[in-house]
N, C-alpha and C positions, 0 to 999 in steps of 0.2 A: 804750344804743342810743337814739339820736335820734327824736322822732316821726316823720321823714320817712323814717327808715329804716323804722321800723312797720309806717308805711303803705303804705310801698313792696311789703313782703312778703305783706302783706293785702290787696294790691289784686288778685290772680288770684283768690283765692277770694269775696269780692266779684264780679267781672265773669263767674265760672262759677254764680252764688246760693245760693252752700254757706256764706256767711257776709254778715252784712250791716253797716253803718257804723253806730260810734257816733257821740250828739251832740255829743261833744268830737272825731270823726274827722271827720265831718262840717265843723264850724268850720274845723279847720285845713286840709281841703280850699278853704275857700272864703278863705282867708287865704294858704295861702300858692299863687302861681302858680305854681314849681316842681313841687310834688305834684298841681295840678288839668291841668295841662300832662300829666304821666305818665299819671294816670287816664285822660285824653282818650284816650290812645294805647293806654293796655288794653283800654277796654272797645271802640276801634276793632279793634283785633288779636283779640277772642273773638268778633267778628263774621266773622272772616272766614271762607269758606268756608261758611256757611251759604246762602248764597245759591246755591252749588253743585249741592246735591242730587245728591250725587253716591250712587248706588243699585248697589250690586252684586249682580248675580245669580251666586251661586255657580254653579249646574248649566251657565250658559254659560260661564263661567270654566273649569270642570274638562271641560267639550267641546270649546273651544280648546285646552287643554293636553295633551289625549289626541290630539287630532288634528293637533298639532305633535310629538309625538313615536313617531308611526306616518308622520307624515313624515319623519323625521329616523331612523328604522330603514330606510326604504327607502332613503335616501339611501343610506346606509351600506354595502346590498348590493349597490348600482350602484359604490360607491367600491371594495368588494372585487373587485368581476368584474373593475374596471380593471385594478389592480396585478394579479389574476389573469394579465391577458390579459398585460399588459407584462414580467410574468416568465416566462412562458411563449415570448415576442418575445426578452426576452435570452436565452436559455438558447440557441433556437435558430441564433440569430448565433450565441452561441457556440462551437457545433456545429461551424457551416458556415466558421468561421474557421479552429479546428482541424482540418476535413476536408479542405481546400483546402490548407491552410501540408504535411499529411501529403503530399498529392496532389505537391508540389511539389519532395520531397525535403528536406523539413523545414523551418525557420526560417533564413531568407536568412542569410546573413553580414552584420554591420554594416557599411557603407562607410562609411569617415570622410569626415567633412562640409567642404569648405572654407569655410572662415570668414575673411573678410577681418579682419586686424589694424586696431583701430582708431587711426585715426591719432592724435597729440597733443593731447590737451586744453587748450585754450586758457581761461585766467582767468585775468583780468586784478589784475596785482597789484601795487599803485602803489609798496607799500613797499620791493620789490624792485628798484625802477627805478635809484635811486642807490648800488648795491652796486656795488661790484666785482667783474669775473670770481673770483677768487681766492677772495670772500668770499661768492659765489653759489654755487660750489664747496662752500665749506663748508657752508653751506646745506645744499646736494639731500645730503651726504655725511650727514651731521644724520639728514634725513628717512629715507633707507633701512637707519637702524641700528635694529634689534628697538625695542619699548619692552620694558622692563624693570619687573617690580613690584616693588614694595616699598621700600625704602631701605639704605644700604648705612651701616655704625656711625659714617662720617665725616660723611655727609649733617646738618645738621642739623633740629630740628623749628621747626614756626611760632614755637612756643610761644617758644625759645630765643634767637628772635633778638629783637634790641633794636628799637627804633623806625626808629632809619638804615636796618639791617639790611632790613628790614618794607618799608621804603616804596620801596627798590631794589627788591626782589622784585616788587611790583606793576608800578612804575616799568616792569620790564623783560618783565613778562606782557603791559601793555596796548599796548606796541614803541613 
């Protein structure tokens, strides 16, 4: 271990007066500017908060905290009357929906809804432009058959195929 490592480890207890420098610590304090630099900043850092005074009084402490949590229980029985009241509010709809739907010869019949068909989706699709009928055809014919999973024993794998093989595949993913 290096003296400046030493010192370095010696310097809190130093700056708190549980230990004090010797005259060979002293020296290389005042030699080298690296360790006189750090101390500057210890014994600035065991300063801090002193100037604070900072004083706590337990019995106010434990009055505050007793009298946030006799707030915080009242709250609680204002929060229960709530949900009281509001379940007490559904139940009654509830009633009153049931009483009424009896009142009426029971639950309507569903009437089907007309729904307008929505028309064609337009997206524009540039790559499609220089097809041919015939070969647009085959296309949308393409598109409405199942997908299918898995692979079938002729299928080949990635793995299998050579480089030519490889680089058609992409070739023909990216169009």
């Amino acid at each position: 271990m290096s003296v400046c490592e030493w010192l370095s480890d010696r310097m809190p207890p130093v700056a708190l007066g549980q230990a004090e420098w010797t005259p060979d610590e002293i020296h290389h304090l005042n030699e080298c500017g690296s360790c006189r630099r750090e101390w500057e900043l210890v014994q600035l850092a065991s300063r801090l908060g002193k100037d604070a005074r900072l004083t706590l009084d337990p019995a106010a402490i434990a009055a505050r905290v007793l009298r946030r949590l006799d707030q915080e229980r009242e709250h609680g029985r204002v929060r229960r009357r709530s949900w009281g009241f509001a379940g007490v509010a559904a139940a009654a709809a509830l009633v009153a929906a049931i009483w009424i739907g009896g009142l009426q010869g029971g639950a309507s019949k569903a009437q089907p809804v007309n729904t307008a068909v929505a028309g064609r989706l337009t997206i524009p699709l540039p790559e499609l432009d220089s097809l041919e009928p015939a070969e647009l055809d085959s296309v949308l014919q393409t598109m409405d058959e199942p997908l299918v999973s898995g692979s079938t024993a002729d299928d080949p794998a990635l793995g299998d195929l050579n480089n030519d093989e490889l680089q058609r595949v992409l070739d023909s993913w990216e169009g």
